[in-house]
C-alpha positions as CSV (number, residue, x, y, z in Angstrom):
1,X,82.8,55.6,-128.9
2,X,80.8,53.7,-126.4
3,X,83.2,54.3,-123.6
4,X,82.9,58.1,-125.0
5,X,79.3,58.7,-124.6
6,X,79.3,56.9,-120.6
7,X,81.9,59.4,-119.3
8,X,79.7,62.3,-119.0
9,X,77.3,59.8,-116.9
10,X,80.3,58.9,-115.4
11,X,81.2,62.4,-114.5
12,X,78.1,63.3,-113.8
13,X,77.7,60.5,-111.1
14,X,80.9,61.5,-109.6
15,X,79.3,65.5,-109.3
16,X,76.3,64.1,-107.7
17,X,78.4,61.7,-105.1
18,X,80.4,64.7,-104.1
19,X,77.4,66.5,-103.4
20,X,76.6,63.6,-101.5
21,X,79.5,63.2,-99.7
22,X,79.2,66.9,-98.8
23,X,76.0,67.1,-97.5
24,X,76.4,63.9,-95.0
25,X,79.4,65.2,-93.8
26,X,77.2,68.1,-92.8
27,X,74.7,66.5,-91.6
28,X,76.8,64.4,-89.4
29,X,78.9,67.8,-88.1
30,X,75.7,69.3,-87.2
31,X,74.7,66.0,-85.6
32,X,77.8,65.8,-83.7
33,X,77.6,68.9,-82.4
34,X,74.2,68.1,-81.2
35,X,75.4,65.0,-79.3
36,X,78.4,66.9,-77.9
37,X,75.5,69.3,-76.6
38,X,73.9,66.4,-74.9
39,X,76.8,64.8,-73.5
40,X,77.6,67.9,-71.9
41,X,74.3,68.3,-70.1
42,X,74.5,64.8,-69.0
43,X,78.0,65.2,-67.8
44,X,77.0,68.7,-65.9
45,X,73.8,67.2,-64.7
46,X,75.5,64.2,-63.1
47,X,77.9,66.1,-61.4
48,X,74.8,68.4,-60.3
49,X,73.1,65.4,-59.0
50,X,75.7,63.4,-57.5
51,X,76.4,67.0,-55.2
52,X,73.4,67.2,-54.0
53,X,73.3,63.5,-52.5
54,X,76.7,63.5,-51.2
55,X,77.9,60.3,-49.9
56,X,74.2,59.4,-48.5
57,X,72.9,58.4,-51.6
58,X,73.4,57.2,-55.9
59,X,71.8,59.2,-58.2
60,X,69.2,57.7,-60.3
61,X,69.1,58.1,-64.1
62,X,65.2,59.6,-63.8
63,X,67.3,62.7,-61.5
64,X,70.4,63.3,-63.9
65,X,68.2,63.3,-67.1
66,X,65.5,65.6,-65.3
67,X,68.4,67.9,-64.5
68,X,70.0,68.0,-67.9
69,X,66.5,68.1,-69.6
70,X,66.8,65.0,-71.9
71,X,65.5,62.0,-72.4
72,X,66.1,58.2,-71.1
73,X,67.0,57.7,-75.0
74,X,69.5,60.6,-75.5
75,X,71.1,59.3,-72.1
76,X,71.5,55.8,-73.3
77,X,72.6,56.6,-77.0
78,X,75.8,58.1,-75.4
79,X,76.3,56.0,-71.7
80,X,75.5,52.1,-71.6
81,X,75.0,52.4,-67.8
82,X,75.0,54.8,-64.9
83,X,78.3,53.4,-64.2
84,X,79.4,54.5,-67.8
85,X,78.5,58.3,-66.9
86,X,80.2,58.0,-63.5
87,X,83.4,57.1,-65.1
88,X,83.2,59.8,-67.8
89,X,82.5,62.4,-65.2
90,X,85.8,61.1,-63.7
91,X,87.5,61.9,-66.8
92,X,86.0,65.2,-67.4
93,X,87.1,65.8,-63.5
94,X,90.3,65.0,-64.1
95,X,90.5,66.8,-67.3
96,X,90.0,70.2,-65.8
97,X,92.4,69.6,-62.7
98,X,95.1,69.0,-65.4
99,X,94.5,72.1,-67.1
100,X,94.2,74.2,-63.6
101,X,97.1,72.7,-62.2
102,X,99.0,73.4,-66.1
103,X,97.7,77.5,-65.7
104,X,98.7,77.4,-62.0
105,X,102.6,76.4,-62.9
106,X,102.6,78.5,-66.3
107,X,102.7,81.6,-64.2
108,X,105.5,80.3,-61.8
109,X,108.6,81.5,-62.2
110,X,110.9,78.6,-61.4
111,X,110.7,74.7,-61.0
112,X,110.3,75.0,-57.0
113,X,108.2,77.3,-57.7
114,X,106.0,75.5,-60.4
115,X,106.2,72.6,-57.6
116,X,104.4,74.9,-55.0
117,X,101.7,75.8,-57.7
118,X,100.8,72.2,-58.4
119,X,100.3,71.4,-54.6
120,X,98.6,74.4,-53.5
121,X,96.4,73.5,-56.8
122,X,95.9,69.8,-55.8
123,X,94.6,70.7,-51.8
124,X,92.9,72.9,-52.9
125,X,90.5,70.3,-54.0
126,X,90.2,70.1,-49.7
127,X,88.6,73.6,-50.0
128,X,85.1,73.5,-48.0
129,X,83.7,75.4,-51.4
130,X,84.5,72.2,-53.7
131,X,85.3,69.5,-51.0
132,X,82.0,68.1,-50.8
133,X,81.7,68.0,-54.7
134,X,85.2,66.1,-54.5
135,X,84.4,63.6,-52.1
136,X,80.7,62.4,-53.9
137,X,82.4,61.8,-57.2
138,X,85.0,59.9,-55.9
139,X,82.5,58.5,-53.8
140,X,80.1,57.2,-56.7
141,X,83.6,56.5,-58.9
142,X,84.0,53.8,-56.2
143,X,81.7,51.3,-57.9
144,X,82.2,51.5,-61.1
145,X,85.7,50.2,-61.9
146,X,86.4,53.5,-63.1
147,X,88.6,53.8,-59.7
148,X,91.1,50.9,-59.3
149,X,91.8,50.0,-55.7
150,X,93.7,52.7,-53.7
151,X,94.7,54.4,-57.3
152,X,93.1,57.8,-57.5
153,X,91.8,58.5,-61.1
154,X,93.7,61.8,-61.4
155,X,97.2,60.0,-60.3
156,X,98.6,59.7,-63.8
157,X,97.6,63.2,-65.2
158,X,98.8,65.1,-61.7
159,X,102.2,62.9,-62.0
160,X,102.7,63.9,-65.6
161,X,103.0,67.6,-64.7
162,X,105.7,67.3,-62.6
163,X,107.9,65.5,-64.3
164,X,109.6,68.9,-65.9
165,X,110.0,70.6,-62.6
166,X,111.1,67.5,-61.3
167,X,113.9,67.1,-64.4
168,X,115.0,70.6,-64.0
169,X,115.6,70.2,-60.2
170,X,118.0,67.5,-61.2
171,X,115.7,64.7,-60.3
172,X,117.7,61.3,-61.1
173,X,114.4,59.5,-62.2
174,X,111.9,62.6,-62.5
175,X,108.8,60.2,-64.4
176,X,109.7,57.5,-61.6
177,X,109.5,60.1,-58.6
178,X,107.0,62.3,-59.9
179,X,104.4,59.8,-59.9
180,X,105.3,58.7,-56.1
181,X,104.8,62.4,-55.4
182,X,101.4,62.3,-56.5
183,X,100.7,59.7,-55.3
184,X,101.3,60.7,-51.6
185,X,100.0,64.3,-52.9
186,X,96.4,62.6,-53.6
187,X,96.7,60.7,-50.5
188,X,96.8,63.3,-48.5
189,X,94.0,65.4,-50.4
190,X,91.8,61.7,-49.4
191,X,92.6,62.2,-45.6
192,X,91.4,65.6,-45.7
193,X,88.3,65.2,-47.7
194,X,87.3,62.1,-45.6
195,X,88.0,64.1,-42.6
196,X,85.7,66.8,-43.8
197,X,89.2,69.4,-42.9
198,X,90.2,72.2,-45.0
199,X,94.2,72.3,-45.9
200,X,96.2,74.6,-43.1
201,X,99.3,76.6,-44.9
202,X,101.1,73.7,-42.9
203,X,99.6,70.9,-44.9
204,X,100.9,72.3,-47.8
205,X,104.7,73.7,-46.6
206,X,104.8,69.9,-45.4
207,X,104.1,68.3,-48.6
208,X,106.0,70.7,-50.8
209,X,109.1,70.2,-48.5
210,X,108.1,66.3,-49.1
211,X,107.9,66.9,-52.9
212,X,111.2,69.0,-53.6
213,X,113.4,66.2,-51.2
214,X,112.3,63.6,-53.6
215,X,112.4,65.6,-56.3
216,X,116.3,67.1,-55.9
217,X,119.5,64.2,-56.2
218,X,120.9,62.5,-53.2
């Protein structure tokens, strides 16, 4: 009997703790979605920031969270350092050229073809409208440890996309060779953006020549 009469307050604990339950989980999706919000800013505002000095100057914390329109605290609850942010604009960076280069070779029509896409889609990073942008991230990723020595952060990500094209042109070793062809793909794209020089039709015929040797047996 005693056991009888606590299971309704046992039941009735186990309503209230789903209510519970329920409510914090909303409370912490509304929350996330907040801090996504903010990390968002942060990450746009760096990139803003690190733009408009170039490769004469850091940015400062003060500039990127006056340019996102946050605070020093909602900066620091999501990036233990400057360095921190740097390395997840990186990402982000790298992020969006895989998914540009991904839509570029979706609409080709064959694997040499799909080849072309991804290196007109990797130069193009050259371009004078985006170059500069290019060169200061990879200029501030410099410091951080977020750029290993001579390894460009993108290498991996850029490598992984060709290794179907790469396959399908009867590539002996495509995952081997792919990721030599970007890495003398990214190579090239740092000679140019240190140079300051747009990519000619040339640089890119020479490179996708380059790309489809290593790419096809023998």
């Amino acid at each position: 009997m005693e056991n009888e009469m606590r299971a309704p307050k046992a039941a009735e604990a186990d309503g209230h703790d789903d209510v519970a339950v329920r409510i914090a989980r909303r409370t912490l999706a509304a929350r996330g979605a907040g801090y996504a919000d903010e990390v968002r800013r942060l990450l746009d505002a760096g990139l803003a920031v690190m733009d408009r000095c170039g490769t004469e100057s850091r940015p400062r914390v003060a500039d990127i969270v006056a340019e996102a329109g946050l605070s020093n605290d909602a900066f620091y609850r999501h990036f233990p350092s400057k360095d921190a942010l740097v390395t997840a604009i990186l990402e982000d960076g790298t992020s969006r050229l895989g998914r540009y280069l991904e839509r570029r070779m979706a609409r080709a029509a064959d694997p040499e073809a799909r080849v072309r896409a991804w290196v007109g889609g990797v130069l193009a990073q050259a371009d004078p409208d985006v170059a500069a942008t290019t060169r200061a991230v990879l200029w501030n990723g410099g410091g951080t440890g977020g750029l290993a020595a001579g390894r460009h952060p993108a290498s991996a990500t850029l490598a992984a996309l060709l290794v179907e094209p790469f396959a399908a042109l009867g590539c002996p070793d495509p995952a081997g060779r792919a990721t030599l062809a970007a890495h003398a793909a990214l190579g090239r794209l740092a000679d140019l953006l240190w140079a300051g020089s747009a990519p000619t039709p040339a640089d890119g015929e020479a490179l996708v020549a380059f790309l489809l040797a290593s790419a096809r047996p023998g």
